[in-house]
N, C-alpha and C positions, 0 to 999 in steps of 0.2 A: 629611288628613294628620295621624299621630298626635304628640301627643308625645311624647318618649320622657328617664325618667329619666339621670343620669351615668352612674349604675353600669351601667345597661340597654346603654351603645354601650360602657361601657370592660369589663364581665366580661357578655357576654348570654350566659342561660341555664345563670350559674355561681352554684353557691349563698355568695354572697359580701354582704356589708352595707358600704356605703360608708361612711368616718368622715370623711375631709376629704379636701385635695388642695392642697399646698403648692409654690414654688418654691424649692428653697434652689441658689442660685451655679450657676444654667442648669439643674439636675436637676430633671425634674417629679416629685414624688412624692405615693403616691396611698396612704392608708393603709383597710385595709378587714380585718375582720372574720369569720372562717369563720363560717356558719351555716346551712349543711348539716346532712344525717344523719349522726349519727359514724359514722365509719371502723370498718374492720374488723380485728384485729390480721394483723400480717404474717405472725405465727406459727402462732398455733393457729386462725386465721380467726371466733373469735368478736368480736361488735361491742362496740363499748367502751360501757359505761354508765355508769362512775363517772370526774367527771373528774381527774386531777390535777394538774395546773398548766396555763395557758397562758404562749406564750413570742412575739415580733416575728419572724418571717423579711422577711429581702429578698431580692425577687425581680426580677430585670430584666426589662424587658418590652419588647414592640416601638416603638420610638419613636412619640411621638403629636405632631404640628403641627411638625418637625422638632427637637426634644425629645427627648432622652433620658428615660428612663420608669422608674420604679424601685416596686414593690407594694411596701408596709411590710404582711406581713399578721399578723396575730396569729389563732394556730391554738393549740388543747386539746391537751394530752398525757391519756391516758387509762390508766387501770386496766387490765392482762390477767386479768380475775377466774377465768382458770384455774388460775393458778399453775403448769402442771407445766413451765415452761418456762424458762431463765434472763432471758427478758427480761419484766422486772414493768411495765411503760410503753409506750408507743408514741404515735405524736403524727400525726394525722388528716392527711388529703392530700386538697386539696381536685379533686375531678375535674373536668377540662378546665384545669387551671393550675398546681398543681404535682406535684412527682413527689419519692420520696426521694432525698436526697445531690444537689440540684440546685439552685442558687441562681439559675436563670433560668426561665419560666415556659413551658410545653408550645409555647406559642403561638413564642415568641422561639425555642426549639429547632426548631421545624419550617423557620422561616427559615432560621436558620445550616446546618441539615442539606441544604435544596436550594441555599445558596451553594456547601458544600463541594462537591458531586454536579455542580454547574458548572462551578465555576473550581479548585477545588482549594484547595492551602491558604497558598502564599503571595497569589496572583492574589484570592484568597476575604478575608483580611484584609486588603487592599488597600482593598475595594470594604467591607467591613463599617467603617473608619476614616471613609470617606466618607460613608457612613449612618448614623453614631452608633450604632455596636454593638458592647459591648466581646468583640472574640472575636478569641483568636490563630490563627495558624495551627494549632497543637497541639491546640488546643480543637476547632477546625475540622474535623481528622484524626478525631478519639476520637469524634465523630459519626455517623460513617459507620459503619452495619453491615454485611456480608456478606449479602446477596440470597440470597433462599433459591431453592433448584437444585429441579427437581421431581424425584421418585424415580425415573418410568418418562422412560426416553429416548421422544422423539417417531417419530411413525412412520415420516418423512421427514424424514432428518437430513442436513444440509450441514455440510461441515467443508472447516478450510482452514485455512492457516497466514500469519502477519505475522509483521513482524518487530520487537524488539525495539530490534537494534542490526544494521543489515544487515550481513549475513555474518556475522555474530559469532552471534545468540543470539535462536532464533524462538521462537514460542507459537502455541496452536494457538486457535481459533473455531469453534464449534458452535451452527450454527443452525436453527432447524425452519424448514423449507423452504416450508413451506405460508403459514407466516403471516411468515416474514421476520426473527422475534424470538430476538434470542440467547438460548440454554438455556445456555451456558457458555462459561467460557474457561481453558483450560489454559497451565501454567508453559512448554509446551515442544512438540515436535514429535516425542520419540520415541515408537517402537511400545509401549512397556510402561505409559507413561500413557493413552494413547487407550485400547487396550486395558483396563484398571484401570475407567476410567471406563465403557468399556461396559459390562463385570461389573458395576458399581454402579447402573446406569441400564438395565436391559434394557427392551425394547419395541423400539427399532429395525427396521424390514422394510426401507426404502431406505434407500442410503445414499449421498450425492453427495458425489464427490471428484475432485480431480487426479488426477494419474500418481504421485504421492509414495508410493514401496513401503510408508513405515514405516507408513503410514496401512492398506493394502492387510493388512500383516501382521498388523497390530493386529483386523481385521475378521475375517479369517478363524481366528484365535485365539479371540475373545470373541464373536463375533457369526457364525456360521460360516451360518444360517443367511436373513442378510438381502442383500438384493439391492444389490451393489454398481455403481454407473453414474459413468462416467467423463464429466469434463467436457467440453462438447460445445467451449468454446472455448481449453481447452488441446491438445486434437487439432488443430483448426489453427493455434493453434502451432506445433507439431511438424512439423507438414505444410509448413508456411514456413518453415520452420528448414529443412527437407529440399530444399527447391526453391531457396533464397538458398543453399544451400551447392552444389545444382547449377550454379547461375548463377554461382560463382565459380569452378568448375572448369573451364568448358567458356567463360569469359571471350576464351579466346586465337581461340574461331573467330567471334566478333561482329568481334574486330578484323584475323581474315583478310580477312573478308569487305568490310569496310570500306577494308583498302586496297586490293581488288584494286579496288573502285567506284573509287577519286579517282581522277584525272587525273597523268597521269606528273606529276613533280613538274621545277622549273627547270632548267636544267644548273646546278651546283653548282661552288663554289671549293674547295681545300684547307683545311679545317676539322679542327682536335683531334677523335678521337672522341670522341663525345659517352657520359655516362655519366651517371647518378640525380642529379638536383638533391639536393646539400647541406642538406636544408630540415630546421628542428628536428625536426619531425613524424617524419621519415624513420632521422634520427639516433638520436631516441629507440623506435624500434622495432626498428631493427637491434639494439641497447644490451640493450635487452630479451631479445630472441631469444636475444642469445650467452648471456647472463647465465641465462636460462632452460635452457636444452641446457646449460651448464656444470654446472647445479646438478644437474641430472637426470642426467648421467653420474656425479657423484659418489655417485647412492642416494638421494636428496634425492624424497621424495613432491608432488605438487602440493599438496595443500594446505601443507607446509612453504616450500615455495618461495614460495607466495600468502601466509603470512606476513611471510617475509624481505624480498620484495621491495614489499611493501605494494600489493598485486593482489589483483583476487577470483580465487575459486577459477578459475570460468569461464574468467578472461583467462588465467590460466596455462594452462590446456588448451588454449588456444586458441592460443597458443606454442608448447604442444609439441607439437599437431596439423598445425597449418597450415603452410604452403612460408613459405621468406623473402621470396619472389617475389608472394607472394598477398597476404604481407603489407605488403611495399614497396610495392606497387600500390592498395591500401587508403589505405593512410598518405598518398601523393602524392593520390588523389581526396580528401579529406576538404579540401583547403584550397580555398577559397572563389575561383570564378574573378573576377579581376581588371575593372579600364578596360578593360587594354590588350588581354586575351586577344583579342576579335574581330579586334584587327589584325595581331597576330603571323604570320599569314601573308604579309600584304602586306610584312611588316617583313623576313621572312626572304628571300623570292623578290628584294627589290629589295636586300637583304644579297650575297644570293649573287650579283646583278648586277654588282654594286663599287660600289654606294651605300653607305658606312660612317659619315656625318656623321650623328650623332645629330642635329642642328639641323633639317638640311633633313628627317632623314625626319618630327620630331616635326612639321613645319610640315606636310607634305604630308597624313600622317597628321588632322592637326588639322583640314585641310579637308572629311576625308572625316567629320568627328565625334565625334574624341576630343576627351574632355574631362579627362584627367590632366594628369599633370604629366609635362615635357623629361626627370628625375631615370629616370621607370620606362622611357623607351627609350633612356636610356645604359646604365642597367644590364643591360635585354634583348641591348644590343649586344654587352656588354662580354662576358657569357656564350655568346652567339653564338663570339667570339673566342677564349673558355678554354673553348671545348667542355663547358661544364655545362648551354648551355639545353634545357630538353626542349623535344626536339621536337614541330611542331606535327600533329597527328595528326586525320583523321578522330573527329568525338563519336559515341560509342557511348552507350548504354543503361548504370549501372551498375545492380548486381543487387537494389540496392531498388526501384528502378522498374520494372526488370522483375518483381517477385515482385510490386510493386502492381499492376500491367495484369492478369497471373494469379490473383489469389487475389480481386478485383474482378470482382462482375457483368458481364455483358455490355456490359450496356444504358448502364452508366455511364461508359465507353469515348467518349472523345472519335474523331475519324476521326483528329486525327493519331499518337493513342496505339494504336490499333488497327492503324495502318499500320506503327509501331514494332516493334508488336507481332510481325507478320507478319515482316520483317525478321529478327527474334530466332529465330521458328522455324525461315523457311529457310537460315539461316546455321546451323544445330547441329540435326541430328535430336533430340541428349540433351537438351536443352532444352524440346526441343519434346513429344516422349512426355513428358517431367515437365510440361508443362503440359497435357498433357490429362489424366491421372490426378490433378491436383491440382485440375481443373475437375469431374472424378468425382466425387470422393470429395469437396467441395465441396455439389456436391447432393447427395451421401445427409445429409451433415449436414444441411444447411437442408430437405429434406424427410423426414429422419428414416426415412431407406429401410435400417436397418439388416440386411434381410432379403438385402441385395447387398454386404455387405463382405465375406464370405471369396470372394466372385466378384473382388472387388478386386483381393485380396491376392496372387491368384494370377497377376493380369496383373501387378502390380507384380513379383514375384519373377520372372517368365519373362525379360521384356523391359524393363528399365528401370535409367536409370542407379542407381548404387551409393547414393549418399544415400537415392533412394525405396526402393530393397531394404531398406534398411538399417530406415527407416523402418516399413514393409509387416512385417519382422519382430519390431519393436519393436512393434505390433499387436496379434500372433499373443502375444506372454507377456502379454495382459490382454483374451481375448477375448472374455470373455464381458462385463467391464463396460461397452470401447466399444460393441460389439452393444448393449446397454443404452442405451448412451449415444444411439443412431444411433435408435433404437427409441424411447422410453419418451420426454416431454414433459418430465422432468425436468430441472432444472442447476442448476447451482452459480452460476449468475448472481447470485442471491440473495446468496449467502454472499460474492459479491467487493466489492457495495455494503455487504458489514457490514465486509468488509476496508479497506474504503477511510475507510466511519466511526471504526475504530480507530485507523488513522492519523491522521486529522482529532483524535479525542481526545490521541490521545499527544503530536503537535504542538501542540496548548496545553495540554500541560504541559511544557513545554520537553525532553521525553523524561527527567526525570528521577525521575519517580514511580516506587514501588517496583509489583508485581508486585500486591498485595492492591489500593491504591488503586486501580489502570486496573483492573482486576475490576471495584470495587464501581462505578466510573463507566459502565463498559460495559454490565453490566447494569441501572444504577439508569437509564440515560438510555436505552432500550428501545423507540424510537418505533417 
């Protein structure tokens, strides 16, 4: 094992002469000597030979034994023996350790630059206070430079969009598909910068994307000749969006079908009719509704309205689409069934008996295994009596479960979801055609049988409730890139795991980073 000089572990391989090494009040300081080949002038690139002064820099360096580290070096200012130049002097830079206008040493700057690339710049000075390094966050900031963009776009380009501030203000991501690695990231999502940037970056032949037109417009403007392929898992999206919107239209014959199975129901006493549980939920979407159709008969656009009323755009459409009915019945499923729900029939049948004492029935009930409280079968009663309780009804399927059972393998089909399953279809033929075209067109995806979708499209359009027409024509305006898409091995899968790292970065920056810095993090952290 060799041994090895001071200067050899504190400057190795830097032409520097050690002179001492002092503590003054916790600062280690290490003074040392240029003794290199002089430097070359900055100007007119001749090497200096005559010298004219030497002068002390301090340089910070990377802490040593938990120590703060400070180089006292004394370096030559040199002669410019050309003269044709204003500057008559220059002063030598020692390589590997300083650089000009820099009072910290190459080494400490590489530090600081992959703190900032981590943490950013308050979280970055945080953690440099803790380490004995004087660096602000500003400091931290003026570190970072801009990742250089390669000229030619890759051959196989993914693109796709996050968000900045959702609903408010997206950016786009550009990734080469092949190998996974961001090529860039744009300010925004419209068509005239995609665009812009493909003019600047040509090479592109594929190109993976969503259904996002401005992205579509932008390709066939700049890029007119490269093959566009739509993503394989926003199609079924779409195709579930098509089949849960079947499922909420054709909801009324699951619960045909359902009452005609139960059992006549008790003979019955004179009760208030009954009408929509009072429930906030219920409240606040009626609220909505008026407040929505009000603003819309005044001229009022949705997106003004998803301002006003502090909604995404979506949910406003989905106001001004939807029945009040579909959506009162939405609003009542979403509250979370109870202790008591299982016994609500027994409560009711032995109601309409003329058993009215809360007490006895909570007691009877209690034997059969409730575990609440006496408080929820007074109040069941009490609404029994003001005709608000809803009634207890045969359970049905709602239409996220049934799009699960459908848009779900076979194989992974429990017997009693399968049975369900059955049920769903022979209650509603519309149902049912929407699930076999959504099991269709299922496998052409996962087998990439793209050479059978206008075979599809066409069953869809003949025979098929209106959402999958709808759908099946939403198709037909982007045919050739889902054909692409159904066909070619290509996706965007890649580009959603870069979407997801973006988000991952912008969340530890508390979303408040400007535009340049998430850039230079995105690209600089490129795994």
């Amino acid at each position: 094992m060799g041994v090895y000089a001071i200067e050899d572990v504190l400057f190795p391989g830097i032409g520097v002469r050690l002179e001492g090494v002092s503590v003054i009040a916790g600062v280690l300081f290490v003074d040392a000597v240029a003794c290199g080949r002089p430097d070359c002038c900055p100007a007119c690139g001749s090497r200096g030979r005559r010298v004219y002064s030497t002068y002390r820099r301090r340089l910070a360096e990377r802490p040593l034994g938990g120590q703060q580290l400070v180089v006292r070096l004394r370096v030559r200012r040199f002669f410019c023996d050309r003269g044709r130049y204003r500057q008559q002097t220059f002063v030598e830079q020692v390589e590997g350790l300083s650089e000009r206008h820099r009072r910290s040493s190459l080494g400490l700057k590489e530090w600081l630059r992959s703190v900032a690339v981590e943490l950013g710049g308050r979280a970055g000075e945080r953690l440099c206070r803790r380490l004995h390094l004087a660096a602000g966050r500003t400091r931290l900031l003026e570190l970072l430079e801009d990742p250089p963009v390669p000229d030619q776009a890759p051959r196989v380009l993914g693109i796709d969009e996050f968000a900045f501030r959702r609903g408010r203000r997206y950016g786009t991501v550009l990734v080469v598909v092949e190998t996974g690695r961001v090529v860039d990231v744009l300010p925004d999502r419209t068509s005239e910068t995609f665009a812009a940037w493909l003019t600047d970056h040509p090479g592109a032949e594929i190109i993976c994307r969503d259904r996002a037109s401005a992205y579509t417009k932008a390709i066939k403007q700049a890029a007119p000749d490269a093959q566009e392929v739509a993503d394989r898992w926003h199609l079924l999206q779409n195709l579930s969006a098509a089949v849960e919107k079947t499922c909420h239209q054709h909801r009324a014959c699951l619960r045909k079908r359902a009452d005609e199975d139960d059992p006549p129901p008790p003979p019955v006493i004179d009760l208030p009719p009954p009408e929509l549980p009072r429930t906030r939920m219920v409240e606040r979407t009626r609220h909505r509704y008026e407040d929505v159709h009000r603003l819309l008969g005044q001229g009022w656009t949705i997106s003004a309205i998803a301002r006003h009323l502090g909604l995404d755009r979506k949910t406003g459409r989905k106001f001004k689409t939807t029945d009040l009915d579909l959506l009162l019945g939405s609003a009542r499923e979403r509250r979370p069934p109870g202790l008591l729900e299982p016994f609500k029939p027994y409560l009711n049948s032995r109601f309409t008996a003329g058993c009215t004492s809360g007490t006895r029935l909570f007691q009877k009930i209690r034997e059969r295994g409730y575990r609440g409280s006496v408080q929820a079968v007074r109040k069941h009663l009490a609404a029994l009596r003001t005709g608000t309780a809803e009634p207890v009804r045969a359970d049905i399927p709602n239409p996220r479960r049934t799009i699960s059972w459908i848009m779900r393998p076979r194989d992974t089909l429990t017997d009693d979801e399968e049975e369900w399953l059955l049920n769903v279809r022979l209650a509603c033929p519309d149902t049912a055609r929407a699930c076999d075209l959504a099991r269709t067109f299922h496998d052409l995806v996962s087998k990439l049988r793209g050479n059978f979708l206008v075979e599809w499209i066409r069953q869809a359009e003949q025979n098929s409730p209106a959402p999958m027409r709808f759908f099946a024509s939403f198709l037909c305006q982007d045919l050739d890139a889902v054909t692409a898409g159904l066909t070619l091995h290509w996706s965007s899968g890649i580009v959603e795991g870069n979407v997801n790292r973006v988000k991952t970065i912008k969340r530890a920056m508390y979303g408040r980073a400007s535009f340049r810095l998430l850039r230079i993090r995105i690209l600089t952290k490129n795994y």
